[in-house]
C-alpha positions in Angstrom: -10.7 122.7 35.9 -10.6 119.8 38.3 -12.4 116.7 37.2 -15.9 115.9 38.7 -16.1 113.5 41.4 -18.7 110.5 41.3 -21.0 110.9 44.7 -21.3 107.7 46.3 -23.7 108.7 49.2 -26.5 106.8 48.0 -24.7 103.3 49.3 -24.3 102.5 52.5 -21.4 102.3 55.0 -18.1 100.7 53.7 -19.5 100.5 50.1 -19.9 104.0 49.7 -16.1 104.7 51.7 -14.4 101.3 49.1 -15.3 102.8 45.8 -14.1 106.5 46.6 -10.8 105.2 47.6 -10.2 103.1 44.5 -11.9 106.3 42.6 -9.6 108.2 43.7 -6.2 105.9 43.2 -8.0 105.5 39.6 -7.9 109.0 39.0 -3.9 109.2 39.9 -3.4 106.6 37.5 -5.2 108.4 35.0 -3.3 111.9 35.4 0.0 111.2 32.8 -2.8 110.6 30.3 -1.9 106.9 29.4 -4.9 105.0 28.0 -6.8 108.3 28.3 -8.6 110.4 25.4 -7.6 113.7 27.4 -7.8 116.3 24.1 -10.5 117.9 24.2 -13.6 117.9 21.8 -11.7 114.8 19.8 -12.8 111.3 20.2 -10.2 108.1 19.1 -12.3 106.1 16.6 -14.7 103.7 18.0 -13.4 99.4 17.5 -17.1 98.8 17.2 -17.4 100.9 14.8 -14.7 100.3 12.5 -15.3 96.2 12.9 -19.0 97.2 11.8 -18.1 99.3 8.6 -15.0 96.4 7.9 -17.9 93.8 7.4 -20.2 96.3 5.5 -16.9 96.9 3.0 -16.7 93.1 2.7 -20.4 92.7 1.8 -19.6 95.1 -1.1 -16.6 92.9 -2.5 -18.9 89.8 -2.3 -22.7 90.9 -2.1 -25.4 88.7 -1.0 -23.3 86.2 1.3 -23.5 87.7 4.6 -27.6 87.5 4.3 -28.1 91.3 5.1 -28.9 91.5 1.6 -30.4 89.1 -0.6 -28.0 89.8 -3.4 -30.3 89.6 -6.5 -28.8 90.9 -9.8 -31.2 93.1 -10.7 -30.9 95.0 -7.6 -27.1 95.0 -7.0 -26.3 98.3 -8.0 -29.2 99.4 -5.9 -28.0 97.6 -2.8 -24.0 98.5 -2.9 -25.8 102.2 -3.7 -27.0 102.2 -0.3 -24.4 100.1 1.5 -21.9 102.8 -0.1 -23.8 105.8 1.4 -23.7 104.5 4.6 -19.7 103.3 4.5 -18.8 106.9 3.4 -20.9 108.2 6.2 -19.6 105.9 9.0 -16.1 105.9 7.7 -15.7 109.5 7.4 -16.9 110.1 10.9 -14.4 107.4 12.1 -11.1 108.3 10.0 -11.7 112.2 10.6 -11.9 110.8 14.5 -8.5 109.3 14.1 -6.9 112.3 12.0 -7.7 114.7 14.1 -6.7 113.0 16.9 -3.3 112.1 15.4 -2.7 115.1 14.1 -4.2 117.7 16.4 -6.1 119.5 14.1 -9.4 120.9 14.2 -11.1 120.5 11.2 -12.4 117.6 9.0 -11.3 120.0 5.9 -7.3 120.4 7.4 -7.3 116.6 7.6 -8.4 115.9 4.4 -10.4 113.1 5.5 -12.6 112.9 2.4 -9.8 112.5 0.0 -8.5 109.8 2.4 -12.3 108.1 2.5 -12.5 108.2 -1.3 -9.1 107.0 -1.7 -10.4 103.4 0.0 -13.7 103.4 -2.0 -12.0 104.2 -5.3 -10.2 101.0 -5.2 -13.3 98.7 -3.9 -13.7 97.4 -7.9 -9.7 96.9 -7.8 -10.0 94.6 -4.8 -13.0 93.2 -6.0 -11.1 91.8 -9.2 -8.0 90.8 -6.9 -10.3 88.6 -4.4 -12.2 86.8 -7.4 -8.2 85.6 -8.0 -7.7 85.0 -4.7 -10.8 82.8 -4.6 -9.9 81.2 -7.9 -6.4 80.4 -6.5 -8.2 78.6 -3.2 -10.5 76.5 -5.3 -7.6 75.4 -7.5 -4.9 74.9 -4.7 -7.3 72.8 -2.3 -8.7 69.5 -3.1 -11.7 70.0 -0.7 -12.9 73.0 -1.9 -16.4 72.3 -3.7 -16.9 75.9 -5.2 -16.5 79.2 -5.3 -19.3 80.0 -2.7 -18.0 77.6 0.0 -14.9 79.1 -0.5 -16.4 83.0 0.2 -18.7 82.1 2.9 -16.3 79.7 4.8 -12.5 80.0 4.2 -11.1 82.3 7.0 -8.0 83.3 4.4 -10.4 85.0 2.0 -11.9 86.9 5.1 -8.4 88.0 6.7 -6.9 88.7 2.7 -9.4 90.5 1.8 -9.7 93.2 5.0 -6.2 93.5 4.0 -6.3 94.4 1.3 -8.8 97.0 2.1 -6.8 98.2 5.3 -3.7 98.3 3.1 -5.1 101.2 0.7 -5.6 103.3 4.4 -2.0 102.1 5.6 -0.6 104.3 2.7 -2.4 107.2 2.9 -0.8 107.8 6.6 -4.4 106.8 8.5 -3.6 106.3 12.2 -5.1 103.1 14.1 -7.9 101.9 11.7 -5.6 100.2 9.0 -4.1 97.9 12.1 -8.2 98.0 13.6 -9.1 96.4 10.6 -6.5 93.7 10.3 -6.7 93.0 14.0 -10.4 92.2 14.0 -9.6 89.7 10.7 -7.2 88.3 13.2 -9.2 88.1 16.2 -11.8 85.9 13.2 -9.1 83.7 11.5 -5.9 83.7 13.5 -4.2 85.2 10.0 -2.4 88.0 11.4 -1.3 90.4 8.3 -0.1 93.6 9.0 -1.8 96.4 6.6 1.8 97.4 5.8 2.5 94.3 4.2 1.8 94.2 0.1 0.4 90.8 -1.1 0.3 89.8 -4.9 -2.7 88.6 -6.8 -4.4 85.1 -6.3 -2.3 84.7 -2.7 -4.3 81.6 -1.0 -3.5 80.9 2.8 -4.7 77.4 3.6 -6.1 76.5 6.6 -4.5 79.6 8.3 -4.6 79.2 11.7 -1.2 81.2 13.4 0.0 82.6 10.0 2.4 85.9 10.4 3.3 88.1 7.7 5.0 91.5 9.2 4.6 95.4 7.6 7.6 95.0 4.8 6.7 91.6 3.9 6.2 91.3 0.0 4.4 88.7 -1.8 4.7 87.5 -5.3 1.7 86.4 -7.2 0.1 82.7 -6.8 1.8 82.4 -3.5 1.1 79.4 -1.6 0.9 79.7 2.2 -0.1 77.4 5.1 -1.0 77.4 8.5 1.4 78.2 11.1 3.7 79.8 8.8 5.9 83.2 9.8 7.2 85.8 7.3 8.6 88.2 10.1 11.8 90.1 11.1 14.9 88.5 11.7 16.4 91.3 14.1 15.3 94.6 15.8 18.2 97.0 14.6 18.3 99.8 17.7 19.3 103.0 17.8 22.0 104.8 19.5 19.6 105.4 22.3 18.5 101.7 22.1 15.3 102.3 20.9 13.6 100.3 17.8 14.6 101.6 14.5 11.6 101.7 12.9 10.6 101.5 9.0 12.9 100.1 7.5 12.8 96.9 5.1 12.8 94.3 8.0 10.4 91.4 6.2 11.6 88.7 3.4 10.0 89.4 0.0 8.4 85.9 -1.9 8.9 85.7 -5.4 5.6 84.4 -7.7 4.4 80.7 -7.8 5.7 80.1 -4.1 5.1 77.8 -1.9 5.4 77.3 1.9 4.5 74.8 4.2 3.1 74.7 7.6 5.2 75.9 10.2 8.2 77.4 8.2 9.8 80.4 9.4 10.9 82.9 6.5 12.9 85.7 8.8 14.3 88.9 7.6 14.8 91.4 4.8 15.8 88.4 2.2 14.3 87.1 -1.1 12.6 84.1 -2.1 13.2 83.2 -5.7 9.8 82.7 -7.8 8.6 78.7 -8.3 10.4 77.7 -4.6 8.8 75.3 -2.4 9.5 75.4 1.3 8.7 72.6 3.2 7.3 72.6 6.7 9.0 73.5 9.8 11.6 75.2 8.1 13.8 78.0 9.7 14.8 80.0 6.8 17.3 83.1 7.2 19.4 83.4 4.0 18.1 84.6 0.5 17.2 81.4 -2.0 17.6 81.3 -5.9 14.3 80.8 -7.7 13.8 77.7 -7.9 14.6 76.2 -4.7 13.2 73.4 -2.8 14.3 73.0 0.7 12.7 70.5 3.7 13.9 70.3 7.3 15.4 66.8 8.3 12.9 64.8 9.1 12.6 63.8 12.9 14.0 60.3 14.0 11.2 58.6 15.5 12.1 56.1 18.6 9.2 53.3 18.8 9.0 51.5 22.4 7.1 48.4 22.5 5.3 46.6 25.3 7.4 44.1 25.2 10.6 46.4 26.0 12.4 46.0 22.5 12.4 48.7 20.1 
């Protein structure tokens, strides 16, 4: 079946002549399928979507801050009652979208999409207790913080932790594109950029965040201590023998607990941070360190110039 044409005789003149042509060098571009949803009857999940169900999962991990809801005790159960039925509805739709699409199958049931939903809902009180940590950890690691609340309704690491977290449970049950959809529009938010692959530890507080890295095989200790601009990412890109990316293996430096690292350190490759470190800022870090450790960069040598020429 060839695809339909769009009719442009209701413009005028060159208008009407323009558009065809660029129609039709659209359509050749179109014809290897790349960037196009060609199989039929299956739609790719929907970024609007997913970002919409993302913020309705965080108003279930801290009710009554994103004023949707008013939050009132009494009602709670009530209110994550109905936020619940509407995430398993929305979700389910989505994640059977990307399943199917993955996988080429036809049905919801074949995919096993429900398990898969349940599997991310199931753990919501889990992550619940984690975050309350993780917000404990913020107030007592940052001397501005005023309380808890500020902390939930302001602090972009709580945000971009906590959809990990979340995306993280999907990441392991093998869902395609909305783990990394999630995470993506926490970093599009915070500029925290966590892959849903990565595995954080409990009360992990990222201060400030703006430009933190941590790659799929990273692995955090708990009470880790991150700030902005900091990288936990791959030293190397092993290749094959064809020269393509090996992919999946261990490529990320695992922290140890009660870590610290300061802005602008880079932690690179599969190596191991002992527990109680401290690295200091701007530091390029390659090689494994025994717990511990505190290591700092050389400080820069700073050259004054005076108006008067000396200096």
């Amino acid at each position: 079946m060839r695809p339909a044409k769009y009719d442009f005789s209701d413009l005028e003149g060159e208008a009407s002549i323009r558009l065809g042509e660029i129609v039709n060098r659209l359509g050749e571009s179109y014809k290897d399928g790349f960037g196009v949803n060609h199989l039929d009857g299956v739609n790719l999940p929907r970024r609007a979507e997913i970002v919409a169900i993302t913020e309705k999962l965080l108003e279930v991990i801290f009710p009554g801050f994103d004023g949707r809801r008013q939050g009132h005790r009494e009602m709670v159960s009530h209110d994550v009652g109905e936020l619940l039925k509407e995430i398993y509805s929305e979700l389910f739709d989505q994640m059977c979208r990307a399943i199917r699409y993955n996988r080429q199958v036809v049905s919801c049931k074949e995919c096993g999409t429900n398990e898969a939903v349940f599997a991310l809902l199931d753990a919501l009180p889990a992550i619940r207790e984690t975050a309350k940590l993780d917000v404990e950890a913020a107030y007592a690691g940052d001397p501005a913080a005023t309380s808890y609340d500020e902390i939930i309704l302001s602090y972009p690491g709580i945000k971009a932790i906590t959809i990990q977290r979340m995306a993280h449970v999907l990441y392991h049950k093998k869902i395609p594109f909305i783990p990394r959809m999630m995470t993506e529009h926490a970093h599009s938010q915070t500029g925290i950029d966590i892959h849903p692959g990565a595995h954080l530890g409990r009360g992990v507080f990222i201060d400030h965040g703006t430009g933190v890295v941590i790659g799929e095989t990273a692995v955090l200790g708990d009470n880790v201590r991150i700030y902005q601009g900091v990288t936990l990412g791959a030293g190397n890109f092993p290749k094959d023998a064809c020269g393509m990316l090996i992919k999946g293996n261990k490529r990320h430096p695992t922290i140890g607990n009660n870590v610290t690292i300061y802005s602008g350190a880079s932690v690179l490759g599969d190596i191991t941070i002992g527990d109680n470190s401290v690295i200091g800022g701007n530091v390029w870090l390659t090689e494994s360190l025994p717990p511990g450790t505190k290591i700092t960069s050389r400080p820069p040598e700073n050259k004054l110039k005076f108006a008067n020429g000396q200096g």
